[in-house]
C-alpha positions in Angstrom: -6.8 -14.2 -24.8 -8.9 -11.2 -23.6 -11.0 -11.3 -20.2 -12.4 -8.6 -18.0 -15.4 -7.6 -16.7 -16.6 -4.5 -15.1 -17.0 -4.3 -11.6 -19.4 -1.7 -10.5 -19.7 -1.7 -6.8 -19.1 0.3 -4.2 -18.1 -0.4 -0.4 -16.3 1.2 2.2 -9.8 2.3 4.7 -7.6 4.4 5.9 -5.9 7.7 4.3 -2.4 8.3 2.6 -1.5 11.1 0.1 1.2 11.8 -2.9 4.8 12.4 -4.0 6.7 15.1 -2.3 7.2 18.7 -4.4 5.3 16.3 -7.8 2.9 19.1 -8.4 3.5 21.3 -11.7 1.9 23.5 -13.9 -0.3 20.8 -16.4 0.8 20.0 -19.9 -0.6 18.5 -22.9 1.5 15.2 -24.1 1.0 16.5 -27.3 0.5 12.9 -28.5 3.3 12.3 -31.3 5.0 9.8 -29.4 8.1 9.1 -27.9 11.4 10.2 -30.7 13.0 7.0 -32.7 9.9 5.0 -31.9 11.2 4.2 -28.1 8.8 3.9 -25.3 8.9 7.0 -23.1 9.0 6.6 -19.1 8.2 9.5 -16.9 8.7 9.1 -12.9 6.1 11.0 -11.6 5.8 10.3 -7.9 6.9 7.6 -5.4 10.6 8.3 -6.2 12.5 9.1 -2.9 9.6 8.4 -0.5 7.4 5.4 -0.3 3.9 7.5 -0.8 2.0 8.2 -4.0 3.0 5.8 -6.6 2.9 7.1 -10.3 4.4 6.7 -13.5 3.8 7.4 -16.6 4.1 5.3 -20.0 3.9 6.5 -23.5 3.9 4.6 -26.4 3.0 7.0 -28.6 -0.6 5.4 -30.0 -1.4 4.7 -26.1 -0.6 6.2 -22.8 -0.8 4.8 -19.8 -0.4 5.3 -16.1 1.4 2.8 -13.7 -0.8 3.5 -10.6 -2.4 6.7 -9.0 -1.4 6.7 -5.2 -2.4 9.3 -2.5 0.7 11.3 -1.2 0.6 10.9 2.8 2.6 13.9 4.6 2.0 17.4 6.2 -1.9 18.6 5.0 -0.7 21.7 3.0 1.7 19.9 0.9 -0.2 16.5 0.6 -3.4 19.2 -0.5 -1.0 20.5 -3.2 0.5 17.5 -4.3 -2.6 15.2 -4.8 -4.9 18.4 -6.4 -2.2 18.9 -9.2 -1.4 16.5 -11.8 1.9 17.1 -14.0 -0.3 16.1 -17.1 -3.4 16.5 -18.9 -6.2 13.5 -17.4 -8.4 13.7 -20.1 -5.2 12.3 -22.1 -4.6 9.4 -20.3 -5.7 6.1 -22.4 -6.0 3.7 -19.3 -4.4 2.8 -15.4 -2.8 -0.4 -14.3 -3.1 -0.8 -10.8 -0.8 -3.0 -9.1 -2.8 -3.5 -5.4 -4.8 -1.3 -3.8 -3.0 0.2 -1.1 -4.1 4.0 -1.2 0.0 5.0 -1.7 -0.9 2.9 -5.0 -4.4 3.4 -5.5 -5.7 6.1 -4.0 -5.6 9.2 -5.8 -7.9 7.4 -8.2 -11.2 9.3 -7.6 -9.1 12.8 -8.3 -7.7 11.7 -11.4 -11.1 10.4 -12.7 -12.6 13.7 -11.2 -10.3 16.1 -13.7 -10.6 14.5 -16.9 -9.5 10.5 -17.0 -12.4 8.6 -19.0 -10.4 5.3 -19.7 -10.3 1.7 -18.2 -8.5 1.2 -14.9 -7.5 -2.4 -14.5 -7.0 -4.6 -11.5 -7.1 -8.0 -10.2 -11.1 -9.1 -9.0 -9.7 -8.7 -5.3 -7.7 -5.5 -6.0 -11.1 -4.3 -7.1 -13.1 -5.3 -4.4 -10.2 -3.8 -2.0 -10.0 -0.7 -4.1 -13.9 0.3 -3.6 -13.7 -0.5 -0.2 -10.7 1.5 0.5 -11.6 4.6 -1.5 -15.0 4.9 -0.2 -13.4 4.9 3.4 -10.9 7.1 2.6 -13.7 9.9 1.4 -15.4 9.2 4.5 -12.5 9.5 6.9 -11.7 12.7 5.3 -15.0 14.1 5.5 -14.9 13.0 9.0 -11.5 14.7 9.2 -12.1 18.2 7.4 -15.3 18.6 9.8 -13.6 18.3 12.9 -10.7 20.9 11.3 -13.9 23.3 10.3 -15.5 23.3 13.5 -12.1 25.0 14.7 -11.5 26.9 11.7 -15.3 28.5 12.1 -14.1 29.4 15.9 -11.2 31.7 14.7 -12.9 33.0 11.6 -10.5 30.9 9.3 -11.7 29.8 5.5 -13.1 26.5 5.5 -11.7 23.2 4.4 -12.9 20.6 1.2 -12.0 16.9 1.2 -9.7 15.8 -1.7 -12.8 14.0 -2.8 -16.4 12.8 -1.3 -18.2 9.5 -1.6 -20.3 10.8 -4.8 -16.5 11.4 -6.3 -15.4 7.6 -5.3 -18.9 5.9 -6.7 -18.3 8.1 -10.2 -14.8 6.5 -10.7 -16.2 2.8 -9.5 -17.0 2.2 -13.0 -13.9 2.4 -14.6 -12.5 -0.4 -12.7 -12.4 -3.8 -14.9 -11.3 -6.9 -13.2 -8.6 -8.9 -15.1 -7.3 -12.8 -13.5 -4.0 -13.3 -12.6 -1.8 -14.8 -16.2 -4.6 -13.9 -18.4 -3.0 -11.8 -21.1 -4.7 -8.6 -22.0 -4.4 -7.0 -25.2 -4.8 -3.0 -25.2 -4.4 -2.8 -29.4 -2.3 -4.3 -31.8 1.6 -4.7 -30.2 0.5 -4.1 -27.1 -0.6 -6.3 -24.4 -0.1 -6.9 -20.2 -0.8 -9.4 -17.9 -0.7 -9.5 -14.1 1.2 -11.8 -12.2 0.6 -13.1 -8.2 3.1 -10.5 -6.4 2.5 -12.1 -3.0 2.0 -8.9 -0.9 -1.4 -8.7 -0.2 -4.3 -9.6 -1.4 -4.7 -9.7 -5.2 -1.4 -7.4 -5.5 0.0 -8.2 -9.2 3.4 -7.7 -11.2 2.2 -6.2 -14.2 4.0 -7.3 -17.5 4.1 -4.8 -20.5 4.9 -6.2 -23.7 5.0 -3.9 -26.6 6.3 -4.9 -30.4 9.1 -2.8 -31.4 10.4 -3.2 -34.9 11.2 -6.9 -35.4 11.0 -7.9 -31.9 8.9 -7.4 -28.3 10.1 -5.0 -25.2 9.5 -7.2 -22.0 9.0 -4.2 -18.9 8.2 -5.4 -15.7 7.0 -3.2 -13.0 6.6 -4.8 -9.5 4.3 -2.4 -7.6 5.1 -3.5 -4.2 6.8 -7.2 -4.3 5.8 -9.3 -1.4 8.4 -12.0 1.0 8.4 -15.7 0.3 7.2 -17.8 3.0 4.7 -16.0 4.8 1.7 -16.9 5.9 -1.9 -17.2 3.6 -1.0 -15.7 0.4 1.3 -17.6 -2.2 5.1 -16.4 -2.8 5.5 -13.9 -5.7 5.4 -15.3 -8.9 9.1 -15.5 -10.3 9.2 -13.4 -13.7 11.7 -14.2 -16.6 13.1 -13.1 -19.6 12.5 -9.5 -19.4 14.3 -6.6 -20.8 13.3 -3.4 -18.3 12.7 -3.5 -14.4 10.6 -1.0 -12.5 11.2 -2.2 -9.2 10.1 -1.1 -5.4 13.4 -0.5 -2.8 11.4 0.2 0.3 13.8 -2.7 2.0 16.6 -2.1 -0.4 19.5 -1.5 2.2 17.5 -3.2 5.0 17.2 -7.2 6.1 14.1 -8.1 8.1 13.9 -10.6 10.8 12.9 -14.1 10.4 9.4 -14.2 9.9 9.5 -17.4 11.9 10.5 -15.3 14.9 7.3 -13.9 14.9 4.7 -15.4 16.7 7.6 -15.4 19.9 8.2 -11.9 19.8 4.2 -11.2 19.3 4.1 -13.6 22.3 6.7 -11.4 24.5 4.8 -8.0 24.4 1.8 -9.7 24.8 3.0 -11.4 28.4 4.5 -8.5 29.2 1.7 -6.3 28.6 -0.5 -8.7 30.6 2.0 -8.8 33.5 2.0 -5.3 34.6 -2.0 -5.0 33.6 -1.6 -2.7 30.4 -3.0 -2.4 26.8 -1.0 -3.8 23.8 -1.9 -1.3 20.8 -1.1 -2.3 17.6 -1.5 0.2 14.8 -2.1 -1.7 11.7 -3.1 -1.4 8.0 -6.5 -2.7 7.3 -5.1 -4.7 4.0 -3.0 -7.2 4.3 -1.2 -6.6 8.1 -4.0 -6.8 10.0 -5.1 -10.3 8.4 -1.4 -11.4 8.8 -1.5 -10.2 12.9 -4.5 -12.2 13.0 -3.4 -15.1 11.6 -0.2 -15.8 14.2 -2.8 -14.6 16.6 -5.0 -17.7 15.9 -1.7 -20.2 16.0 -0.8 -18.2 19.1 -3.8 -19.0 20.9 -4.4 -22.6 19.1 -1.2 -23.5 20.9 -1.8 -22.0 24.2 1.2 -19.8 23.6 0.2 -16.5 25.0 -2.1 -15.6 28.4 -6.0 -15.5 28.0 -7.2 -11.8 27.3 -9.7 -10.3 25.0 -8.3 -9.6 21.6 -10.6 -6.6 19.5 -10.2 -5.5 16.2 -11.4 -1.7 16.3 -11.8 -1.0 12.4 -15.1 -1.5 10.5 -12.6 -1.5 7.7 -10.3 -4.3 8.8 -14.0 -5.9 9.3 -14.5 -5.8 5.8 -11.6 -6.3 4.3 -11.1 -9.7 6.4 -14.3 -10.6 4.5 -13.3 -10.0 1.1 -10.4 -12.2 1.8 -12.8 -15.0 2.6 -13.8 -14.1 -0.8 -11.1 -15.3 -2.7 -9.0 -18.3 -1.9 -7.5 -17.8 -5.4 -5.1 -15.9 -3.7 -4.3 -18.4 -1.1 -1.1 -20.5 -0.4 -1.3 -24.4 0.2 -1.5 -24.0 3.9 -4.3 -21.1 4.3 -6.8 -23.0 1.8 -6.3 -26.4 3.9 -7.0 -24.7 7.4 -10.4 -23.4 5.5 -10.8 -26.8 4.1 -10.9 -27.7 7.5 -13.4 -25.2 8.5 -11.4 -23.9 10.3 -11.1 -19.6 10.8 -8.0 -17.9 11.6 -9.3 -14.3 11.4 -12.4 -15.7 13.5 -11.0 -17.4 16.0 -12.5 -17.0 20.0 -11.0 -14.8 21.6 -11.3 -12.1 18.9 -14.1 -9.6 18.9 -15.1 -6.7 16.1 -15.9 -3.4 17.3 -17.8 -1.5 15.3 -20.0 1.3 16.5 -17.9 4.5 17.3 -19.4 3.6 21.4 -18.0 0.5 21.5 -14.8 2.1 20.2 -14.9 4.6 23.1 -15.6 2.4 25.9 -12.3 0.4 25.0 -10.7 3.7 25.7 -12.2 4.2 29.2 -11.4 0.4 30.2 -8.9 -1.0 31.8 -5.9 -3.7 30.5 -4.9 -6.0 29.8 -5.9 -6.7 26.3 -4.7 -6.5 23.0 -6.3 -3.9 20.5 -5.6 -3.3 16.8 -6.7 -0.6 14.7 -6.3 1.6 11.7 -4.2 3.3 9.8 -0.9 1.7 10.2 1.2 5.2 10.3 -1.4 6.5 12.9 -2.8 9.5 9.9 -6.0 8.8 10.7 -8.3 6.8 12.1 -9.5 5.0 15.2 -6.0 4.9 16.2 -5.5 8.2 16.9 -8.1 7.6 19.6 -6.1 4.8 20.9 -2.3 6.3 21.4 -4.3 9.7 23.1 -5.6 7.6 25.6 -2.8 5.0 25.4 0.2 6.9 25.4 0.6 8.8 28.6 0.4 5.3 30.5 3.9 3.4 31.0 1.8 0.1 31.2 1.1 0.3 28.2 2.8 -1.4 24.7 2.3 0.7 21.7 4.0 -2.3 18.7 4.2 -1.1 15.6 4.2 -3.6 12.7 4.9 -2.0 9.7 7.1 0.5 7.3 6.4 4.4 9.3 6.8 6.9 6.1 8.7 10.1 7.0 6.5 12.7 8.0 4.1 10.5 9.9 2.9 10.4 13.6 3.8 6.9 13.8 7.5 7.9 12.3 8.0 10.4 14.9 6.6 7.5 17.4 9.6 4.9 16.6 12.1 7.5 16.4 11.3 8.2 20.0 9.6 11.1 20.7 8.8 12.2 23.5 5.7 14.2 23.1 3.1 14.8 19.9 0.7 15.9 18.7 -2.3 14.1 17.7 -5.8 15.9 16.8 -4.5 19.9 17.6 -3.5 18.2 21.2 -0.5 17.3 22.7 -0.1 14.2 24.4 3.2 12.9 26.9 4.7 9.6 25.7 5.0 7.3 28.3 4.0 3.9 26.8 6.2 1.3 25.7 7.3 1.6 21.6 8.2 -1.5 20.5 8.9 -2.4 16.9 8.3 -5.5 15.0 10.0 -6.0 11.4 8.9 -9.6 11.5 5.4 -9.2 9.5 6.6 -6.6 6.6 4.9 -8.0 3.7 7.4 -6.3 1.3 10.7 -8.0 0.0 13.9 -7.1 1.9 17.6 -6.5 0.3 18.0 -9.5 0.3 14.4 -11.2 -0.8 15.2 -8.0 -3.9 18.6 -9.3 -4.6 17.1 -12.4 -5.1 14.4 -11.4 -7.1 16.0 -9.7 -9.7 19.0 -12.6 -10.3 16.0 -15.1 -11.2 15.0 -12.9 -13.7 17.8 -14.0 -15.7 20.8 -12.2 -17.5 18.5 -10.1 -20.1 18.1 -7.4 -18.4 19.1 -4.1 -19.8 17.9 -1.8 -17.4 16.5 -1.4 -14.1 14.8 1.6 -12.7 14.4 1.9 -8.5 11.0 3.6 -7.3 9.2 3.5 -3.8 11.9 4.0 -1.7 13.8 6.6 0.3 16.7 7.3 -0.8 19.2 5.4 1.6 17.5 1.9 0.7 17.6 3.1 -2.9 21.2 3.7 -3.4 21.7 0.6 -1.0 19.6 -1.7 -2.9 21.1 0.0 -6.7 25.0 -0.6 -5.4 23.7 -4.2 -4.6 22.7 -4.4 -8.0 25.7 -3.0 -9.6 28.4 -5.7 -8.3 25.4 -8.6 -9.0 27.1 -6.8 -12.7 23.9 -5.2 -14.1 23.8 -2.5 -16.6 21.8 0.8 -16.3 20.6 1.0 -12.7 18.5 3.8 -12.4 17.1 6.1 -9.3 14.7 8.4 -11.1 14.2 12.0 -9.8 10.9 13.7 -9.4 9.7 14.3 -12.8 12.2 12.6 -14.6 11.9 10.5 -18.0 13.8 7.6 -19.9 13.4 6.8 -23.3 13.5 2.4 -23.8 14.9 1.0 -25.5 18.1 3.2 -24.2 19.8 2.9 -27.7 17.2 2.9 -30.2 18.2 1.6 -34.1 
């Protein structure tokens, strides 16, 4: 029944940080345990935004925390948010980790760095993602606070500290254990989970709680973040029944995407245009997951002579590396990504596509001209190689800036698709001139719909559900959707907020 095993290693994405106004004076749980025996719920960030994922679980005997994700906003608040827990570390038991997006993960080294001394379980690929991302998340931040202090020591200002360093990562490395998908894990007696294939991006999980609770066991399912059916390399999200409590993501909740088989046309539309009037495409892109999925209809782009020859570069050492630990495990595969690798052949290696890595090679795409295609890191343009890219990219009206993925209030690439016309981008300010195009087509997470859906195969046991990781329109949009489908006890948690579950205890 049980089977882990420590994975010690560390690697090196991106940057994010955690839930808006969630910091509090800390508390001890005091450790008696929910009242009436219930199981206690506490909402503690990634409610009315879609950063810095955390929840809280007490069973009394065990508590546990539902993820540990990075807020991502303004520096003072996202420094005040992700310093302060609203609890006591040292008194958490253990972490499930869903993926290892930093909005999910990547607050981990902070947590471990104030007190936690438990176990912090994952999926072998979220691990291997986790590492990597947290060790390049310390280093882009030392990167980052360094350039800030350099200015800061010019005007006689305090200096800055990164949230944490890569000595804080490699201390919290060892509390990872790896778990396979449907192995069932038992924490102690009448108390178990087991991580389920959630289809949105590498190793990402459902993670099923069962607890025993007086003559009978409490099904809770949280999602993390659930992934589309149908898209390319990984398989569909694995369909959970029977359960009696949903914690569910509502980033799409109120929102439809469109077609993902429309893709690879509309990829191939900026792309022509782009190479018609001789400018860049720019894709900010996360390293996880998007950038792999870019990649892929690149390759079927290009395998059927569907777009115009011209160089592709992937300017992320991250994206790099990542790409490699998906070559890593083809458990996570669907039917048609394992048979093209069958058939040796590599659609994140394909000709045209070059790595850059060195920060000169990185530069001298800047100086050069168009047309070609660049993608690069972080996918809401906080950090990163990117912010290289749109300073040099942005003033020129050849050029396509296509954004793939969800932009988080707060962040420069927000402010980007909601069309403005100047920002500012590393204390400068730069004239937007380029194209912004957006592209829904390659969301890896569920839409209202794909949700909708989701939930009625879970069947009619349901006794509650409780709406995270969304802002608030799509929340209410997606709960009303869930109220005519007839279900009882649709929740939107505040900031802070707890339930007791079962709702009527006895």
């Amino acid at each position: 029944m049980l089977f882990v095993k420590p994975l010690f290693k560390l690697c090196a994405d991106a940057t994010s940080m955690r839930e808006r106004g969630c910091y509090r004076e800390k508390g001890p749980l005091m450790r008696q345990g929910p009242s009436s025996g219930q199981i206690s719920l506490r909402f503690l960030g990634g409610v009315g935004t879609v950063t810095g994922s955390l929840h809280l679980v007490d069973l009394g005997s065990c508590i546990l925390l539902l993820e540990c994700g990075l807020f991502q906003g303004p520096r003072r608040r996202a420094w005040e948010v992700n310093t302060t827990f609203s609890f006591s570390p040292p008194e958490i038991d253990l972490l499930l980790l869903s993926h290892a997006h930093l909005d999910h993960a990547g607050n981990i080294p902070t947590l471990v760095k104030q007190g936690f001394a438990g176990k912090i379980y994952a999926t072998s690929a979220t691990v291997d993602l986790a590492s990597l991302m947290l060790a390049d998340s310390a280093h882009l931040q030392a990167e980052d606070v360094g350039y800030l202090n350099r200015r800061q020591s010019l005007w006689g200002e305090a200096t800055l500290k990164p949230l944490y360093t890569p000595e804080e990562v490699a201390a919290a490395l060892p509390h990872f254990w790896a778990v396979p998908y449907q192995q069932e894990v038992r924490i102690e007696p009448g108390l178990s989970f087991t991580f389920l294939d959630a289809g949105h991006i590498l190793g990402s999980a459902l993670i099923l709680l069962e607890v025993a609770w007086q003559d009978r066991k409490i099904r809770v399912c949280f999602t993390g973040d659930l992934g589309r059916p149908r898209l390319p390399i990984l398989r569909d999200p694995y369909q959970v029944r029977d359960i009696d409590y949903l914690i569910m993501e509502s980033t799409y909740g109120g929102s439809l995407h469109a077609p993902a088989e429309e893709a690879g046309q509309r990829l191939e539309e900026v792309i022509s245009h782009a190479v018609a009037v001789g400018g860049k495409v720019i894709i900010p892109a996360f390293a996880v997951g998007r950038a792999q999925e870019i990649l892929y209809e690149l390759y079927q782009l290009e395998t059927k002579q569907k777009i115009p020859v011209l160089p592709i570069y992937v300017d992320s050492p991250l994206t790099a590396e990542v790409t490699r630990i998906f070559k890593r495990h083809p458990e996570c595969y669907d039917q048609e990504t394992q048979q093209l690798f069958d058939r040796h052949e590599d659609p994140f290696g394909f000709k045209r596509l070059s790595y850059v890595h060195s920060v000169e090679e990185s530069k001298a795409l800047n100086r050069a001209p168009g047309p070609f295609l660049v993608l690069a890191a972080s996918g809401m343009c906080e950090a990163g190689r990117i912010l290289h890219h749109l300073i040099h990219g942005l003033p020129d009206p050849r050029n396509t800036i296509l954004f793939v993925g969800y932009q988080a209030e707060g962040t420069l690439g927000r402010r980007l698709v909601e069309g403005a016309r100047r920002v500012r981008i590393l204390e400068g300010e730069y004239p937007v001139r380029a194209r912004i195009e957006v592209m829904h087509h390659f969301s890896a997470h569920a839409d209202r719909k794909d949700l909708l859906n989701y939930v009625a195969g879970c069947g009619s046991g349901i006794k509650g559900v409780f709406l995270v990781h969304g802002e608030r329109e799509e929340t209410r949009a997606l709960a009303q959707g869930l109220r005519e489908m007839g279900l009882p006890n649709v929740h939107l948690p505040a900031l802070g907020q707890s339930y007791l579950i079962p709702e009527k205890a006895g």
